[in-house]
Backbone bond lengths (Angstrom), bond angles and torsions (degrees), N, CA, C in turn:
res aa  C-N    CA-C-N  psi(-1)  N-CA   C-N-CA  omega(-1)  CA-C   N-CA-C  phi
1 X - - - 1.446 - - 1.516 110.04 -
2 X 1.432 122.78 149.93 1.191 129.17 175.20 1.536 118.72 -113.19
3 X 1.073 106.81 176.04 2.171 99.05 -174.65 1.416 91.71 -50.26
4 X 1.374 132.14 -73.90 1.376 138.99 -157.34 1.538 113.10 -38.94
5 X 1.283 120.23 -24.15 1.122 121.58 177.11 1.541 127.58 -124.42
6 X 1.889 106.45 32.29 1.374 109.24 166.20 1.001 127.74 -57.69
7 X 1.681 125.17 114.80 2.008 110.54 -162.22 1.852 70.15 -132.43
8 X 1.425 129.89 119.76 1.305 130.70 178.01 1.699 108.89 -82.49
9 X 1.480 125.41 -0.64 0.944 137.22 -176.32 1.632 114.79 -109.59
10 X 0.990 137.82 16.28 1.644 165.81 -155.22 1.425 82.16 -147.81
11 X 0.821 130.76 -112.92 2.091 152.22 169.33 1.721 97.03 6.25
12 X 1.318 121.26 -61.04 1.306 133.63 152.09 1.428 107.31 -0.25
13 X 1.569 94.81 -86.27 1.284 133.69 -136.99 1.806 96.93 -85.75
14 X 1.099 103.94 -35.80 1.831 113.32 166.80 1.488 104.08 -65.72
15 X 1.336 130.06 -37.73 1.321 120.35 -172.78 1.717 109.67 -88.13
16 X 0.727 113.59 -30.41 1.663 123.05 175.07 1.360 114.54 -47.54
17 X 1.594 109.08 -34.83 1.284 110.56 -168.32 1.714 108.59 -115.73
18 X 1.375 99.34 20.75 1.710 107.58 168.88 1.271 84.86 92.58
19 X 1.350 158.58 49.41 1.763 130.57 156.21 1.274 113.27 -103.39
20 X 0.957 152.46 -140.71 1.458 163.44 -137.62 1.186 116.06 160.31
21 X 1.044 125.22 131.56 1.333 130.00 161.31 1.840 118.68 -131.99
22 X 1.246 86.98 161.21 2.093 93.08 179.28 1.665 98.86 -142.37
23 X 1.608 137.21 96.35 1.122 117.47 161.20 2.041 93.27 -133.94
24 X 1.787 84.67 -179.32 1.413 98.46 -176.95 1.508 123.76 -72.83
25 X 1.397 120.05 149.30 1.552 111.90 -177.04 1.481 109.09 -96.20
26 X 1.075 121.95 152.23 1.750 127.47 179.29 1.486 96.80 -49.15
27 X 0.973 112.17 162.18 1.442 115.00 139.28 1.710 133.51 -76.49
28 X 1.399 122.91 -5.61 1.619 114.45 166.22 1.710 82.84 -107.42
29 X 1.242 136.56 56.86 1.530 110.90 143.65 1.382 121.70 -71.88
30 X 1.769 99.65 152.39 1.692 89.77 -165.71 1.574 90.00 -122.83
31 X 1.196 140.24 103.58 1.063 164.22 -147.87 1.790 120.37 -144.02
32 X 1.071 131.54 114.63 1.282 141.37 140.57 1.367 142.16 -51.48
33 X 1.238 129.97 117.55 1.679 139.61 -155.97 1.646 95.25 -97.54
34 X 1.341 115.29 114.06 1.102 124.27 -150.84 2.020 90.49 -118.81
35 X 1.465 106.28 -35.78 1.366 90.08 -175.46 1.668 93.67 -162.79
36 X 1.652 130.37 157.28 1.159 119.31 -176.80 1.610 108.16 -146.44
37 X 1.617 106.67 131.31 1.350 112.27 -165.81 1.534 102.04 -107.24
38 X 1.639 107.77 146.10 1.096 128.50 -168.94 1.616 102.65 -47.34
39 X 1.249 156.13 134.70 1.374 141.78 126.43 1.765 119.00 -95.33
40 X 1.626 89.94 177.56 1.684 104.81 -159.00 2.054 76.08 -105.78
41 X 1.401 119.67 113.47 1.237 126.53 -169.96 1.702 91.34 -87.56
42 X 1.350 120.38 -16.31 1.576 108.72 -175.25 1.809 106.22 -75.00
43 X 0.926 118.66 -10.83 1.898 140.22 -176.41 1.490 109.18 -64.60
44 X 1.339 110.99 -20.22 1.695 137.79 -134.07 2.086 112.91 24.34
45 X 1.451 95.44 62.14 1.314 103.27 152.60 1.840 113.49 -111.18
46 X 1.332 105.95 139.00 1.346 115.75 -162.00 1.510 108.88 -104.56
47 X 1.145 112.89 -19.93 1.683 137.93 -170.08 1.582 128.54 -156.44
48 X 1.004 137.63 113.19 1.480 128.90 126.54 1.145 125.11 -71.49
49 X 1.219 143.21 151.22 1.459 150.16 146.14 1.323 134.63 -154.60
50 X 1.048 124.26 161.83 1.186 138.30 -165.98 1.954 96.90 -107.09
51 X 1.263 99.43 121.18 2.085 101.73 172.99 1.199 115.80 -141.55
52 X 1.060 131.13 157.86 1.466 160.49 160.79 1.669 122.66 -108.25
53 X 1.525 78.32 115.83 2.108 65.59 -168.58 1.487 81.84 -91.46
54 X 1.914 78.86 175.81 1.843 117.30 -123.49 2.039 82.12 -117.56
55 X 1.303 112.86 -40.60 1.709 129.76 -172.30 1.382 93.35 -54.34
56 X 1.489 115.95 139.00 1.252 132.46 155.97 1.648 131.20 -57.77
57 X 1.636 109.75 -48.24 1.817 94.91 158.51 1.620 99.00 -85.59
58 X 1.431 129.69 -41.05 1.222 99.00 -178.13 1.968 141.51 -51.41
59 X 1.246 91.79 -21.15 1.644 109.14 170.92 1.340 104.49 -90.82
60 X 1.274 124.37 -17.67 1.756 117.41 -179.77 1.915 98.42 -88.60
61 X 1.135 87.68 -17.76 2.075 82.00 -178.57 1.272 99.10 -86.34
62 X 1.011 106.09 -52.67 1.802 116.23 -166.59 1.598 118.25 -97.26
63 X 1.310 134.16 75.84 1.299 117.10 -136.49 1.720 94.86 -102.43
64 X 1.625 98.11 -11.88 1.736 105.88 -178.44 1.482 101.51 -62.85
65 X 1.472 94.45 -157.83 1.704 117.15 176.79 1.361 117.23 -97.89
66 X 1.167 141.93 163.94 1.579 126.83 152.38 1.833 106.24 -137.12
67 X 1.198 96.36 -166.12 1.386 109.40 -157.00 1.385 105.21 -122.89
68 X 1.436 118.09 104.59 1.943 106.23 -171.73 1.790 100.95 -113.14
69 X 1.484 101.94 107.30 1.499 86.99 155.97 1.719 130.12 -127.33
70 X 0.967 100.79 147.59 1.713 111.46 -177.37 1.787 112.86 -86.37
71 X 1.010 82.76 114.68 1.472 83.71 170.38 2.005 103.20 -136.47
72 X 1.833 81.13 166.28 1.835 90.56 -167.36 1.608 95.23 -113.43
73 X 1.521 115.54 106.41 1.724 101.12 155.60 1.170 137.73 -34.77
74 X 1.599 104.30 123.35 1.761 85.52 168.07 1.339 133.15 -87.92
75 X 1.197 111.02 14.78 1.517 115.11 -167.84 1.578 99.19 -119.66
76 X 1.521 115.69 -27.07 1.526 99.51 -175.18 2.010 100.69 -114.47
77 X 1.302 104.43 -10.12 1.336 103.55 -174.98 1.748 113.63 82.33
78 X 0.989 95.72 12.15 1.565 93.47 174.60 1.250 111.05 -90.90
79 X 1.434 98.29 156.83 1.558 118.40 173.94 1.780 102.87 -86.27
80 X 1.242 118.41 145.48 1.728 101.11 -172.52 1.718 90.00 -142.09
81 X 1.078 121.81 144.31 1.878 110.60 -171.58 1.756 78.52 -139.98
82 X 1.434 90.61 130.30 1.871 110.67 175.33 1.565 102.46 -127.89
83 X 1.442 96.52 148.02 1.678 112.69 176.43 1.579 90.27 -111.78
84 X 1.324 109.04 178.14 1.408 131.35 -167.44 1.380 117.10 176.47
85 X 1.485 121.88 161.78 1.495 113.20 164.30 1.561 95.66 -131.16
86 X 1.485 101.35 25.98 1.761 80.52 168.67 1.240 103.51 -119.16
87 X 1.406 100.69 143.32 1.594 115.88 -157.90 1.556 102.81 -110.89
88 X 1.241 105.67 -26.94 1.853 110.59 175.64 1.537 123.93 -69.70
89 X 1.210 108.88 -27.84 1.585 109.23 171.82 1.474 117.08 -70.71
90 X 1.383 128.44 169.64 1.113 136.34 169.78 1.323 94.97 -95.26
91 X 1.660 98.70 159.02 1.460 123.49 -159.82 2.017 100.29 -74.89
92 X 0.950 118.50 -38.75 1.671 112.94 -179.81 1.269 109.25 -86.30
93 X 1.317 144.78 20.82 1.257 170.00 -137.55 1.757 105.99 -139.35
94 X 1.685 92.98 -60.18 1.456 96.75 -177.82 1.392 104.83 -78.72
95 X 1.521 126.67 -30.20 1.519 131.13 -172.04 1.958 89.90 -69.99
96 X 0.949 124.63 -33.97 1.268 118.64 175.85 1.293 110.78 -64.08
97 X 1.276 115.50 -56.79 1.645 113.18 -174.54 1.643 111.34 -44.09
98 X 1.237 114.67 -43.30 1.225 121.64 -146.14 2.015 94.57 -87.55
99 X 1.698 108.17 -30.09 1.326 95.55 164.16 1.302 136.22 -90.03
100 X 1.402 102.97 -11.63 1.830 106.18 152.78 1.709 122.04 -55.17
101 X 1.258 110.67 -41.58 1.557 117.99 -170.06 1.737 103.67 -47.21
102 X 1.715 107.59 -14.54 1.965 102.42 -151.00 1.992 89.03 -89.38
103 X 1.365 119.58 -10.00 1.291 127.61 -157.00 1.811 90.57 -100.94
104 X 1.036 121.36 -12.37 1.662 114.81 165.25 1.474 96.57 -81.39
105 X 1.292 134.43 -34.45 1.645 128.22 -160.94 1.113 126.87 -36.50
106 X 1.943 102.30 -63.00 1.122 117.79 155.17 1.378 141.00 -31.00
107 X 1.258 118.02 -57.78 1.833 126.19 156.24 1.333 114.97 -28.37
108 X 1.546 123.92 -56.62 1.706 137.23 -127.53 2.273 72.21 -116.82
109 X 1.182 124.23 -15.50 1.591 101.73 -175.84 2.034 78.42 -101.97
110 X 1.368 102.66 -43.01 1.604 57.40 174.53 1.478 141.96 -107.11
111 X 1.278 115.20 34.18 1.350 111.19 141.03 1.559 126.16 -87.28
112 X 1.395 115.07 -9.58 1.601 104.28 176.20 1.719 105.79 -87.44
113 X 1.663 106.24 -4.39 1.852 91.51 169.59 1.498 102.13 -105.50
114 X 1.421 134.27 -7.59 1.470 103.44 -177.52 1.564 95.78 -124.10
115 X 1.003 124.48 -34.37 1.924 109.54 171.64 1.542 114.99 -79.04
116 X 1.403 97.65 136.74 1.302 121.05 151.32 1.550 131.43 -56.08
117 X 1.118 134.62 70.82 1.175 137.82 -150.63 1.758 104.09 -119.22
118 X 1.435 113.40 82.50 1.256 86.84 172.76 1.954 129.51 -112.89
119 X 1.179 94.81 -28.43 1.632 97.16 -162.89 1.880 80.91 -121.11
120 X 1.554 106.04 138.33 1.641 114.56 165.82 1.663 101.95 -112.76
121 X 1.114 106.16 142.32 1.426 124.83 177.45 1.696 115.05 -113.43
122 X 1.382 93.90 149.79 1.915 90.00 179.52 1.423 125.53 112.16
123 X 1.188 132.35 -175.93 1.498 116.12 -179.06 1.337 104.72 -103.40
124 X 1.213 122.84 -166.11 1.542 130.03 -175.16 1.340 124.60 -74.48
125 X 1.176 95.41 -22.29 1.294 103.45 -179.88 1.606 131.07 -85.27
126 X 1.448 93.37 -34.92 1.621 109.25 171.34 1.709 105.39 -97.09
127 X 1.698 109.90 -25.05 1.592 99.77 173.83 2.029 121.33 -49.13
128 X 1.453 93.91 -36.19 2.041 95.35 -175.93 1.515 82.74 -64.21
129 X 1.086 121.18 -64.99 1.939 112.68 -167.03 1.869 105.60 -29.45
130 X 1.196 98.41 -66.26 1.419 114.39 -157.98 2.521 87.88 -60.50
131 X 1.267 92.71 -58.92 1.721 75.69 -154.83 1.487 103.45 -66.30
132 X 1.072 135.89 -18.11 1.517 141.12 -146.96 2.144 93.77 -119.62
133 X 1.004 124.71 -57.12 1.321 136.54 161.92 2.206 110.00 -23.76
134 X 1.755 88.35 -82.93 1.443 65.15 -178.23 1.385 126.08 -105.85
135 X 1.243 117.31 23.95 1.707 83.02 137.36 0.878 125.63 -118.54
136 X 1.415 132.69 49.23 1.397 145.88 175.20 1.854 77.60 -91.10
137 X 1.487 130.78 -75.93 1.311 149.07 147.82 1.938 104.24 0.35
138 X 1.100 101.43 -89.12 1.641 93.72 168.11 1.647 121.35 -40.28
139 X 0.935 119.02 -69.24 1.653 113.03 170.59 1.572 137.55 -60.80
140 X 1.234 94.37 -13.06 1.545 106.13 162.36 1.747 114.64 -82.62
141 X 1.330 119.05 -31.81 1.682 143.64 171.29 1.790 90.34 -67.01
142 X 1.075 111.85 -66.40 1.881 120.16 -157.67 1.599 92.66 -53.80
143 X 1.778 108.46 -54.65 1.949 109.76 -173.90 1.365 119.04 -60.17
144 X 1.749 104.27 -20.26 1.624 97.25 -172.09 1.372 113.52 -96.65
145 X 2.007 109.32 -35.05 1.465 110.18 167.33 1.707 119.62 -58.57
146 X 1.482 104.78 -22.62 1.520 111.13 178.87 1.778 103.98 -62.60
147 X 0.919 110.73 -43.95 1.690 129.07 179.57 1.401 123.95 -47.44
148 X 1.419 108.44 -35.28 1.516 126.88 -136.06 1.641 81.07 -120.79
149 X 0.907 127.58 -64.15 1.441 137.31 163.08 1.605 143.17 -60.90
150 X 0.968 117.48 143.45 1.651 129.80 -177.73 1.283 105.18 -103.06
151 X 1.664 125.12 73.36 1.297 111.02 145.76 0.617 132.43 -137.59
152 X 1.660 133.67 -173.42 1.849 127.37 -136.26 1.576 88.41 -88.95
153 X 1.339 131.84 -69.08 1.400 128.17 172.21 1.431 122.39 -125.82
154 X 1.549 102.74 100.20 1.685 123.67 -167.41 1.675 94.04 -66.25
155 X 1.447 136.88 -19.48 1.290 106.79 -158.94 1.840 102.58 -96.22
156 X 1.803 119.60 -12.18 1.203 121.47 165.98 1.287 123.62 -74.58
157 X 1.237 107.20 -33.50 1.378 130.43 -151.51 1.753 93.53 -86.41
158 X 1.647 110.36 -45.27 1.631 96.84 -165.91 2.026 81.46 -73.15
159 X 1.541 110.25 -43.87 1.699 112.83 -168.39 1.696 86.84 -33.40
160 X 0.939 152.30 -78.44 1.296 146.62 -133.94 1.723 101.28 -74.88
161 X 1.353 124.30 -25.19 1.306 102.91 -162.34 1.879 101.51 -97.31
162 X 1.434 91.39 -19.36 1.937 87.81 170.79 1.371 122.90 -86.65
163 X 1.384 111.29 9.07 1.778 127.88 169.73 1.662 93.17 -58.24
């Protein structure tokens, strides 16, 4: 999840059932500092903590605890503030998680510009196989025929032959 799509009642509902999550907090979160863990500031983490938000539906969705930490990029200089409910990891651990997630992006933008993907069929269980499967399958075919071949633009050229 990204700021744009903080819904603390989804987040809830992911933690209830054992999941995890790592996304960014708004900037007007209204949150309470409930407890604060030592960090190594040379890491560029600026914060751990322990919060309780302070918002009326946000504390009625989310009635647990979460985990806010601030950390400062070193490469872009930003300040970056992440929530979480996992409390067992170390704090540059979760700043990791959350910068691996940007290296799937790429994949998932390009299948929404060159496959046709519209209607999934099947149950839930075989549906992740089926939507996530092939074109993981197609783009692994598109990178290697791109490889194997000399042409002017492999990503229209194969787009046209899997129409």
């Amino acid at each position: 999840m990204d700021r744009g799509y903080l819904d603390f009642e989804r987040l809830y509902a992911l933690d209830q059932v054992g999941g995890f999550f790592v996304t960014r907090a708004k900037q007007n979160l209204d949150a309470r500092r409930l407890y604060s863990a030592p960090v190594d500031r040379d890491t560029g983490l600026i914060c751990d903590q322990t919060i309780a938000l302070n918002g009326f539906y946000a504390a009625k969705h989310y009635p647990g605890q979460l985990r806010r930490i601030r950390y400062r990029d070193p490469e872009t200089g930003k300040n970056l503030v992440f929530l979480t409910n996992q409390f067992a990891l170390p704090a540059p651990t979760i700043c990791a998680l959350y910068r691996c997630r940007w290296q799937v992006e790429p994949f998932f933008k390009w299948i929404k510009q060159h496959l046709r993907i519209k209607r999934f069929y099947g149950t839930p269980r075989t549906l992740c196989g089926r939507k996530f499967g092939s074109p993981s399958a197609s783009m692994s075919w598109w990178r290697s025929s791109r490889s194997n071949f000399d042409w002017t633009c492999p990503c229209i050229r194969c787009y046209r032959y899997c129409r």
